[in-house]
N, C-alpha and C positions, 0 to 999 in steps of 0.2 A: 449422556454417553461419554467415557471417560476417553475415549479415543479420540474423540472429535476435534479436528482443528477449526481454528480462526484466524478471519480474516475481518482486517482494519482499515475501514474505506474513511478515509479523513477529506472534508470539501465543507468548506464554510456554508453552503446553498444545500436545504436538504434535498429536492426534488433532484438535486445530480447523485447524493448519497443513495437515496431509493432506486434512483435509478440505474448504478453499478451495483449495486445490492440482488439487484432483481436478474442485471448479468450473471451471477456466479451464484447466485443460491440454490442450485441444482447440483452444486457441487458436493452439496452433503455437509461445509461446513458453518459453524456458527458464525455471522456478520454481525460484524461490533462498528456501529458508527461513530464519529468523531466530528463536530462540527468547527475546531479546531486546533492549531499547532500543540497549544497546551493541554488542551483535553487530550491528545492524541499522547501528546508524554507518559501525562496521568495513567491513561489505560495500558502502555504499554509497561511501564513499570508496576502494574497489578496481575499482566498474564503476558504469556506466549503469543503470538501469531505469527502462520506460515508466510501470513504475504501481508504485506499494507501498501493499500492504491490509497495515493496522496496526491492530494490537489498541488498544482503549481503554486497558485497564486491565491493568495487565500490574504484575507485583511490581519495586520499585526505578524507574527511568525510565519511569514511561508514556507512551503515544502521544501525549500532547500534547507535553508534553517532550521528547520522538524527533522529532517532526515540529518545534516551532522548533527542533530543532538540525543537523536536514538544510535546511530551510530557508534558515538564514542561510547556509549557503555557497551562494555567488555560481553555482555550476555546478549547485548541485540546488533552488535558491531556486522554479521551475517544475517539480520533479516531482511528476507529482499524485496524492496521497494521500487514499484512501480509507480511512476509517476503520471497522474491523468492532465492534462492539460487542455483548453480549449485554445489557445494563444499561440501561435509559432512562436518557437522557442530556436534561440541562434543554435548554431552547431559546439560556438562556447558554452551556451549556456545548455546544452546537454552533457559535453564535456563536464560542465561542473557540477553536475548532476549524478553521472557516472562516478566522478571523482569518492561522491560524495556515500556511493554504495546504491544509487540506483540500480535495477539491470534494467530497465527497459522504460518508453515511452510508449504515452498512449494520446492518441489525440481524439476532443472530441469534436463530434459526434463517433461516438463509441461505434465498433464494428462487434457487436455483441460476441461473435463466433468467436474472434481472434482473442481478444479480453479473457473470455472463457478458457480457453487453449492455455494461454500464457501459465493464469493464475492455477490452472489444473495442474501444470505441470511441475508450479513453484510448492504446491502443497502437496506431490505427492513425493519430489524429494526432502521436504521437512518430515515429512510421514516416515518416510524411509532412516531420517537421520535420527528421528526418535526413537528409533527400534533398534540402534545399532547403540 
């Protein structure tokens, strides 16, 4: 389907990637996994995606480091990155999160419903932005 978006769940552990996978695959769009920071570069410099759920903490490049370095380029500078975390994470270090072109947080143990919500609503203003 030439329509179809995606979506890039990057988390070094795959049983977490299966498992946000398995949140939003109702959603209609293709799930691109990433096991991680680099693989995640790789794939986004091959395609588009409307959302990427990124691990915090992930071994070698973590998500904040993954996120400014999809960031600074100019064509993924507005894809919005959702950050999944198992870990409390300070209010700086959501700041620098945000900073960094996050829009939201998610903690786990995931609330499947809310997850769902989010990233529905993030793909269906990339859908929109594609048409315009």
């Amino acid at each position: 389907m030439k329509d179809q978006i995606s979506i890039l769940i990057v988390d070094d552990r795959a049983p977490q990637r299966r498992a946000l996978g398995v949140v939003v695959e109702n959603l209609g769009a293709e799930i691109v996994e990433a096991p991680s920071g680099a693989d995640a570069l790789r794939l986004v410099l091959q395609r588009d995606f409307a959302v990427i759920l990124l691990d915090v903490n992930m071994p070698g490049m973590d998500g904040f480091e993954t996120a400014a370095m999809i960031h600074r380029h100019p064509r993924f500078e507005k894809t919005p990155i959702i950050f999944v975390t198992a870990v409390h994470v300070t209010d700086l270090d959501r700041l620098k999160g945000y900073q960094l072109g996050a829009v939201d947080y998610v903690y786990v143990p995931v609330v499947p419903e809310i997850l769902r919500s989010k990233v529905q609503v993030l793909a269906e203003l990339h859908a929109h932005r594609k048409k315009l």
